[in-house]
N, C-alpha and C positions, 0 to 999 in steps of 0.2 A: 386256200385253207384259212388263211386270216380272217378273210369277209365272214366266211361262214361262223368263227366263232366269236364275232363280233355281232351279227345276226342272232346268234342263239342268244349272248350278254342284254343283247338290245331288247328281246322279247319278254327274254327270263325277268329284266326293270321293269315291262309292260304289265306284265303279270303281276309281280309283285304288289306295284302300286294300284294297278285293279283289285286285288284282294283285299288290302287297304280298306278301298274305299265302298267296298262292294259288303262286309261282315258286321258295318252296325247295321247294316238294312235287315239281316234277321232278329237283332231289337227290335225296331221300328216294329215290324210285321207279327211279331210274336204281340205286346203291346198295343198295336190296334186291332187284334183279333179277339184278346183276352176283353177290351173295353168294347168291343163290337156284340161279343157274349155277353159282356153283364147288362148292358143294355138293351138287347135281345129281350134277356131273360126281365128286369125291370118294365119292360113295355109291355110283357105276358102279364105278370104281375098285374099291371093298373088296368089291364082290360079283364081280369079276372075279378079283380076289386071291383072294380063297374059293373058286371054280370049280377057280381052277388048281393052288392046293393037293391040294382033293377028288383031284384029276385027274391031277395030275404032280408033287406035293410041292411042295415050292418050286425047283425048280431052274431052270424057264423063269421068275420072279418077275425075275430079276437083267435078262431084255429089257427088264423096265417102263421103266428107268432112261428120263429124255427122251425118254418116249413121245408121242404126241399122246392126252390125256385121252379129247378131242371122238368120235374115234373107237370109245370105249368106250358108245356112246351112240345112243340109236333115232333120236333127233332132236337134230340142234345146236342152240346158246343161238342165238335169233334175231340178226342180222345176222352172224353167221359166215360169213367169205368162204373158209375151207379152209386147207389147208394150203399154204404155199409156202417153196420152197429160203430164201429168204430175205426177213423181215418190214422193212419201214424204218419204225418207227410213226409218223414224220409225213407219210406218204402214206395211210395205214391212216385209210379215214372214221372222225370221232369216231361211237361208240356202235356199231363193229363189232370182232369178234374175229379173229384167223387164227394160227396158227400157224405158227411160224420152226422150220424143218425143221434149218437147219443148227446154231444154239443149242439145241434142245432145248424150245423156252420157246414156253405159250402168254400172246398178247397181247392186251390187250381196249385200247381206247383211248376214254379218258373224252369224253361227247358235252357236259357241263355241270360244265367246270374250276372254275367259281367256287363249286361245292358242294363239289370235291375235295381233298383232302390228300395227297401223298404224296412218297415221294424218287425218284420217277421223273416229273419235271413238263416236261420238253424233248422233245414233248407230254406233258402229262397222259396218262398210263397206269397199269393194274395187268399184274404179268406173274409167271405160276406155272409151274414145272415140276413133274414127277412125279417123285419121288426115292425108291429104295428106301434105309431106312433099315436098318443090321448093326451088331450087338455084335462089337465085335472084327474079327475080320476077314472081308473079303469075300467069302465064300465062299457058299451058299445056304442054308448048316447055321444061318448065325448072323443072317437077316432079321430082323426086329423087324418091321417094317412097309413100308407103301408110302400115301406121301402126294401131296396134291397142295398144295406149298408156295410160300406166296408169296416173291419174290427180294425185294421191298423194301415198308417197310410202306405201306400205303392207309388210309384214311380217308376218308368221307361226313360234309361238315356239313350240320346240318339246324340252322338258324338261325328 
């Protein structure tokens, strides 16, 4: 009877320290998939700016401003709930994205806060808009670019 509940003690440490070391990896995983999205969506983005160049120069470029990314895209970053007039992120499930029609800003809301960093923590979120970037002045002649930029910074620890 001894062995055996020395057995079970021995396991039950096994486990334990497995769990350990096994729970910042859905950080890690949550955080490479959220940057694996925005740069998804960023690469749609520069190939759609190139089309419309090809196509129309830059003068439809200056619509991007506060576009919805998502839309630039075959398939949305999984839990994407759509676009809506307006996003509240503490009703927004952790580990889903949507769009806030009326700001311009796409929102993803962190599902595993205690791996997160960031200045938007009243929930845990990340939040980017598309912004075309101009030398000088606004006009189509002087675009520079079109990114898809974060509003405040983010961080993933992986402990």
């Amino acid at each position: 009877m001894f062995e055996v509940v020395l057995v079970v003690i021995m396991v039950a440490l096994l486990l334990l320290v497995a769990i350990d070391q096994l729970l910042p990896l859905r950080g890690q995983a949550e955080g490479a998939a959220v940057q694996q999205s925005i740069g998804v969506m960023q690469a749609a983005l520069g190939h759609h700016v190139a089309a419309e160049v090809m196509r129309e120069g830059t003068n439809t470029l200056p619509s991007l401003d506060n576009s919805n990314p998502v839309d630039l895209l075959l398939q949305p970053p999984g839990g994407y709930q759509g676009e809506r007039e307006h996003v509240d992120p503490a009703t927004l499930e952790p580990g889903n994205w949507a769009f806030d029609a009326e700001r311009g800003v796409l929102v993803y809301r962190v599902r595993y806060p205690e791996y997160f960093e960031g200045d938007l923590m009243d929930p845990p979120r990340g939040e980017w808009r598309v912004v075309v970037h101009y030398a000088g002045a606004r006009e189509p002649g002087n675009i520079r670019g079109v990114l898809l930029m974060p509003l405040a910074a983010t961080e993933w620890r992986y402990e």
